[in-house]
C-alpha positions in Angstrom: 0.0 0.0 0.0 1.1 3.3 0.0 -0.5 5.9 2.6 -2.3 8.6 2.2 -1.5 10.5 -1.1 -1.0 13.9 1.3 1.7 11.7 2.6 3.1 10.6 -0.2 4.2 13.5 -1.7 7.3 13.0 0.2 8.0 10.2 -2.0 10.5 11.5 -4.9 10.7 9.0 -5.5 13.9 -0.6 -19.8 15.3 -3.6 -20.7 16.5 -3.4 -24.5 16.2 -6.2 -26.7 18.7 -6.4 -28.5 18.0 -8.2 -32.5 20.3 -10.3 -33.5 20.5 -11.6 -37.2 19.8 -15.1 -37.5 22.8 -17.2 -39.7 21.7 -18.4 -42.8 23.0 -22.3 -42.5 24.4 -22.5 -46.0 25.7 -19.2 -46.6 29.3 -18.0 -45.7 27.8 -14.5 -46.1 29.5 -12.0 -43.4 27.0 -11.1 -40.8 25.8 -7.8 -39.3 27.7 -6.9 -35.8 24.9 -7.2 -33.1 24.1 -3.5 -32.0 25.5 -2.6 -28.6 23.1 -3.3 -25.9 22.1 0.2 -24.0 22.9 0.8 -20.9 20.2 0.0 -18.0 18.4 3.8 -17.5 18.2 4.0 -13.4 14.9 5.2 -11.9 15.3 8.0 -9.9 13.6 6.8 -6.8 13.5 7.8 -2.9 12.4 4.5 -1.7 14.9 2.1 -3.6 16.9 0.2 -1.0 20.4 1.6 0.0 21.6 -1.3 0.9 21.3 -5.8 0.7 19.5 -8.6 2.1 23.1 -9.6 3.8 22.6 -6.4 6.3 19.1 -7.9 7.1 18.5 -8.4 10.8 15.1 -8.5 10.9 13.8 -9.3 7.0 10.5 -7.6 5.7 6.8 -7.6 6.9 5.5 -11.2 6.3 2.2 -12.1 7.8 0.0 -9.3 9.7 -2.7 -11.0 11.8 -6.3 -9.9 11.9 -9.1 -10.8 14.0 -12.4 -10.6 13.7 -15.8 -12.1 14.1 -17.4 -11.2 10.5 -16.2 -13.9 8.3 -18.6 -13.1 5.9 -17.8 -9.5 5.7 -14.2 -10.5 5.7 -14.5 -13.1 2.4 -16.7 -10.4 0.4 -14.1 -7.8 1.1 -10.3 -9.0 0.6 -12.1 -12.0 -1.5 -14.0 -11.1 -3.7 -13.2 -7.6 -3.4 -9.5 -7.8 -3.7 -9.2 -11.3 -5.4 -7.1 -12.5 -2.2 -7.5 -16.0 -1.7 -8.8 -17.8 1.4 -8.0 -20.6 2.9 -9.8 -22.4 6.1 -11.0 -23.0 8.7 -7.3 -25.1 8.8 -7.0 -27.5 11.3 -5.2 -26.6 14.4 -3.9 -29.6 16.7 -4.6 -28.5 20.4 -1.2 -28.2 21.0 0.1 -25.8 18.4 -3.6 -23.8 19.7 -2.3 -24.0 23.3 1.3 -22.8 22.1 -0.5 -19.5 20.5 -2.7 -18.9 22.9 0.4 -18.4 25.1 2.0 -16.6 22.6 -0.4 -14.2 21.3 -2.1 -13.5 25.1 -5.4 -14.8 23.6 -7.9 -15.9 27.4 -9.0 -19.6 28.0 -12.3 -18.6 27.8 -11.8 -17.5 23.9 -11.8 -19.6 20.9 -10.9 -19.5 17.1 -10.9 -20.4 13.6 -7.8 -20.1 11.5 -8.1 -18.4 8.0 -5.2 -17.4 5.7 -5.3 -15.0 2.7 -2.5 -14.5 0.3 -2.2 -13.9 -3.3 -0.5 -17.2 -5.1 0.1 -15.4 -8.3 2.4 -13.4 -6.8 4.5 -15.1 -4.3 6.5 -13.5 -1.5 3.8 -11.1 -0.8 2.1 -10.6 2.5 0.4 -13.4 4.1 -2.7 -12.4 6.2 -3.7 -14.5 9.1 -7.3 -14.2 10.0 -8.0 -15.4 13.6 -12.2 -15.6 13.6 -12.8 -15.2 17.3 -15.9 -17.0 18.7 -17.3 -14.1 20.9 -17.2 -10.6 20.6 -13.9 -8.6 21.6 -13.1 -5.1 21.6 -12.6 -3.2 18.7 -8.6 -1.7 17.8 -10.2 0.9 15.5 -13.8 2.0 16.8 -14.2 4.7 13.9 -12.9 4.9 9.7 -11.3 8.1 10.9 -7.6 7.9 9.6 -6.6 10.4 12.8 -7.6 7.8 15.3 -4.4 5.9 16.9 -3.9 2.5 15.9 -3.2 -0.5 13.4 -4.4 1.8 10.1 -4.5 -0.2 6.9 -2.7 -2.2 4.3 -1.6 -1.5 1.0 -2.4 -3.0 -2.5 -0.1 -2.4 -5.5 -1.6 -2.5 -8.6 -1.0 -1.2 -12.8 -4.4 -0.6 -13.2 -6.0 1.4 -10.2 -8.1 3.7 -12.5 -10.0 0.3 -13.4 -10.2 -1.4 -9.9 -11.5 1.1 -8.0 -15.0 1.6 -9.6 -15.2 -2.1 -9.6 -14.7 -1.8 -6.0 -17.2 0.7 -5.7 -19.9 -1.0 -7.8 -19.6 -3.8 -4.9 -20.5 -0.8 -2.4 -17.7 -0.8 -0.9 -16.7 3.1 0.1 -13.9 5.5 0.6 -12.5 8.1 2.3 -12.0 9.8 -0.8 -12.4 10.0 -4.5 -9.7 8.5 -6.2 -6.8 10.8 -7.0 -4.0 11.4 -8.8 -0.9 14.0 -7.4 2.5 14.3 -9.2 5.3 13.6 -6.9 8.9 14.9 -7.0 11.6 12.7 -7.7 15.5 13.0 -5.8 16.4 14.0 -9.5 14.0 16.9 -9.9 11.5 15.0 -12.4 7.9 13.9 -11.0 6.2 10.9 -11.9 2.3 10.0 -11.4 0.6 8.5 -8.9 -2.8 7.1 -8.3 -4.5 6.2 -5.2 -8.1 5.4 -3.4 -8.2 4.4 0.5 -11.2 2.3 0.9 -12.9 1.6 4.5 -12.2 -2.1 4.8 -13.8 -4.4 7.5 -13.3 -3.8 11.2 -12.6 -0.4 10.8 -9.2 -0.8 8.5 -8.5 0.5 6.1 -7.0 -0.8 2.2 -5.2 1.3 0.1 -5.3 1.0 -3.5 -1.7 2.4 -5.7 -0.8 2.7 -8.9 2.8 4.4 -9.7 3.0 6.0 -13.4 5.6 7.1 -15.6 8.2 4.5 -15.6 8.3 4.5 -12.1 8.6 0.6 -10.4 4.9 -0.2 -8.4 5.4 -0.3 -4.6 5.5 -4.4 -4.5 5.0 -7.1 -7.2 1.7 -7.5 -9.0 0.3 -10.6 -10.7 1.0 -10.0 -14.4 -2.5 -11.0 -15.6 -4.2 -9.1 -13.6 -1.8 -6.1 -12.8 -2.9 -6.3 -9.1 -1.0 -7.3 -6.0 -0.6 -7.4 -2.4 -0.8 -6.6 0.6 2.7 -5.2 -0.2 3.0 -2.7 2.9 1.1 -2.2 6.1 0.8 1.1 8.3 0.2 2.5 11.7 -1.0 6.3 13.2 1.3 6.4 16.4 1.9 8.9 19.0 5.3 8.2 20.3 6.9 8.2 16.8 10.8 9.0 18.3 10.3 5.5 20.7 8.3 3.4 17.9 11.2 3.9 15.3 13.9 3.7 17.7 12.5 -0.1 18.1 12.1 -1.5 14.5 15.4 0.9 13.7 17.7 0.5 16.1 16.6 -3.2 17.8 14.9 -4.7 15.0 18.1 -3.3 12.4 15.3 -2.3 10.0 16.4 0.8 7.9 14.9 4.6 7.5 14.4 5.4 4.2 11.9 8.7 4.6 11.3 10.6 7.3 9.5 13.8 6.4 6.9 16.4 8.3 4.0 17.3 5.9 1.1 19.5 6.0 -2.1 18.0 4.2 -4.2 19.5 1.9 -7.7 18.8 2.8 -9.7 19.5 -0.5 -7.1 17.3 -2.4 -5.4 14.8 0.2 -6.9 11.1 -0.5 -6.1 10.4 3.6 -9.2 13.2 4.3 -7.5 14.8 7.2 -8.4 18.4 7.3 -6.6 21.0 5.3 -3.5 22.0 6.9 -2.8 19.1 9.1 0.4 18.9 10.3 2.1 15.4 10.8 5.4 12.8 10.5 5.3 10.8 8.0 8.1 7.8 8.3 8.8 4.4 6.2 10.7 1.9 7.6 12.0 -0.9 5.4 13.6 -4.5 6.0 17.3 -3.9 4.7 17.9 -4.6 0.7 14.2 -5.1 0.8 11.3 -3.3 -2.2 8.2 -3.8 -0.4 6.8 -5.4 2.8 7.5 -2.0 4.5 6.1 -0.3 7.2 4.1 3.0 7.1 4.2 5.4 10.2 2.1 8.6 10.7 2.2 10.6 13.7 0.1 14.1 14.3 2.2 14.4 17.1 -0.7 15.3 19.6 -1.6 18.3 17.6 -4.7 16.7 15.4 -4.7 13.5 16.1 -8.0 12.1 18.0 -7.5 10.3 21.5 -6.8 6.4 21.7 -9.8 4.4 23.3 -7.5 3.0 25.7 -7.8 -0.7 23.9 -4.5 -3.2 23.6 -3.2 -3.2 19.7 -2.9 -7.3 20.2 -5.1 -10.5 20.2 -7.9 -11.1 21.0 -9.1 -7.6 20.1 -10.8 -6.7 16.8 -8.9 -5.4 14.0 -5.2 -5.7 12.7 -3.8 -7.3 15.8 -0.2 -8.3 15.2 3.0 -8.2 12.9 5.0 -11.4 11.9 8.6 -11.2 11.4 11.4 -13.7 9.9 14.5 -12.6 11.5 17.8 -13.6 10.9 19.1 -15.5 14.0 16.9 -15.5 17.2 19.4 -15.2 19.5 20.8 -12.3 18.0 16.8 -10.7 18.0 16.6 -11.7 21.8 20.1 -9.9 23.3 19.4 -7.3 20.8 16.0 -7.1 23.0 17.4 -7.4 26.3 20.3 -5.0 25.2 17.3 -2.1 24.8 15.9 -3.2 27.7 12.7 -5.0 26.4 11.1 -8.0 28.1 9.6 -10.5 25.7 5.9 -10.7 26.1 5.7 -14.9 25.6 9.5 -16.9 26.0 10.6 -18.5 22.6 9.3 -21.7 21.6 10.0 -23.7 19.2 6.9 -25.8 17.2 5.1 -26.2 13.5 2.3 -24.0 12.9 0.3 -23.4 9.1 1.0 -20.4 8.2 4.8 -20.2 9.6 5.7 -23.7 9.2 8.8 -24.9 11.4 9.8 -22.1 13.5 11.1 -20.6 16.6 8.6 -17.6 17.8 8.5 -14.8 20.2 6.4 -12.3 20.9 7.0 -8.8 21.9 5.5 -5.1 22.6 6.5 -2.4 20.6 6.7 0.8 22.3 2.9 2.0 20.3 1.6 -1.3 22.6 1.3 -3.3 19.6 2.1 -7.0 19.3 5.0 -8.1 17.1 5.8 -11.5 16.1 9.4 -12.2 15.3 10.6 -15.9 13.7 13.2 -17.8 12.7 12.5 -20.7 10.6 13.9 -24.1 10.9 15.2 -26.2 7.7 
């Protein structure tokens, strides 16, 4: 996804064939040099990485959990909607339910179905774990209003925006805004196009729909016969911005790569805030990595509307939790203990559907949102 286009405007941010002349098999006639190949044109482009996979600590966003007690509202949405597919109920044996019930914080006295949604065309992108909750819990995001704190949205790349958003909308489904479409500044001076909708998804999220023009790469892969992909980002309206990014930054060892102050045009700004709002607009991205990022927007008490006081974690409604793979989990844990942060369930070690073989912990990041982090086992 990409935020809000207000926010975006931070954002400065072909292959040649080359012909070759077929030999003729029984002619010694003296063939054409092959033309030089031109050189690979480099897109100017704020967001590229700055530097490789090796430097990864903590890789990019892989599975963001939500829970819920609409399935049907849920299926028609990211489903049909979105063309995610969805898998479950999947079987859970008591035992790997009993090891994420610790993990996660989830009561005794609450109970679940496991669904996942992902998009198999285009692999790699991220996996959403759908926790359907057998009673009622209370609700992350109690309003659509993108100045509430909280878990905010996920983001859908896609080459064709202009197309899937009135299809979207002939379902019923609404948005904060019209679509719209803002020229954004490149590091070189040029601009390029973008397009973007934010539609009010289920449980008070929100999805955002972006499409980047002129030559410009999308935000995360897309499935080539459809030109739509995702979720290829996810992002969060904080309050503590300096102690949140100091976390995923500086004991995570996830990189910076934007880190502006904006001030939104209301008439214009696809996020709907009112003209003139002031707020930090940050992306924080796994090293080496081009999507799977993380979006953080902080009004930095000026605007912003107050928190309803509910824990951003399971069991409560709405997006609940962040899953990371990490590099080496003992590195994650003294990393951890170096900053002074005490895991909210110990590692364990055990096979689960939508992480396979794995080593887990869970933690709280200094918003009070749950975090996941994983190392897989071979």
């Amino acid at each position: 996804m990409r935020l809000p286009a207000s926010l975006r405007r931070f954002l400065p941010v072909s292959i040649v064939a080359v012909a070759l002349i077929s030999t003729l098999a029984c002619a010694p006639a003296e063939q054409p040099a092959a033309p030089e190949p031109e050189p690979e044109k480099k897109v100017s482009d704020a967001l590229a990485p700055k530097t490789t996979d090796a430097d990864a600590v903590t890789k990019q966003l892989h599975t963001t959990t939500l829970c819920t007690t609409d399935l049907e509202t849920i299926e028609a949405f990211y489903g049909d909607g979105l063309g995610l597919r969805i898998t479950g109920p999947v079987e859970l044996e008591p035992s790997v339910r009993e090891t994420q019930r610790a993990l996660w914080g989830i009561p005794e006295d609450i109970g679940w179905e496991l669904y996942i949604m992902d998009r198999p065309a285009v692999p790699g992108t991220i996996q959403v774990r759908v926790l359907v909750l057998d009673r009622e819990t209370p609700m992350i995001h109690t309003t659509w209003n993108p100045q509430e704190p909280g878990p905010f949205s996920m983001g859908f790349s896609t080459t064709d925006l202009q197309t899937w958003d009135p299809e979207l909308r002939g379902k019923g489904w609404e948005s904060l805004m019209p679509l719209a479409s803002y020229q954004i500044p490149r590091p070189d001076g040029t601009t390029y196009t973008i397009h973007e909708t934010i539609f009010n998804a289920p449980d008070f999220m929100h999805s955002v729909g972006i499409s980047r023009g002129d030559g410009m790469p999308q935000l995360g892969p897309v499935d080539p016969a459809t030109g739509r992909g995702g979720p290829i980002y996810s992002a969060h309206v904080i309050e503590n911005s300096d102690k949140v990014l100091e976390f995923y930054v500086d004991v995570l060892g996830m990189e910076l790569r934007s880190d502006r102050q904006f001030k939104s045009s209301g008439s214009k700004g696809a996020l709907g805030v009112p003209d003139g709002t002031e707020f930090r607009f940050a992306i924080v991205y796994a090293h080496g990595a081009t999507f799977g990022h993380l979006l953080f927007l902080d009004y930095q008490g000026r605007l912003g509307l107050p928190s309803p006081g509910i824990d951003w974690r399971p069991p409560n409604r709405g997006m609940a939790m962040w899953s990371f793979p990490v590099r080496d989990m003992d590195e994650i844990l003294e990393r951890l203990s170096a900053a002074g942060i005490e895991p909210f369930s110990r590692p364990v070690e055990y096979e689960s559907p939508s992480l396979g073989h794995h080593t887990s912990v869970t933690v709280i990041d200094p918003s009070g949102f749950m975090v996941e982090l994983f190392q897989t086992i071979e």
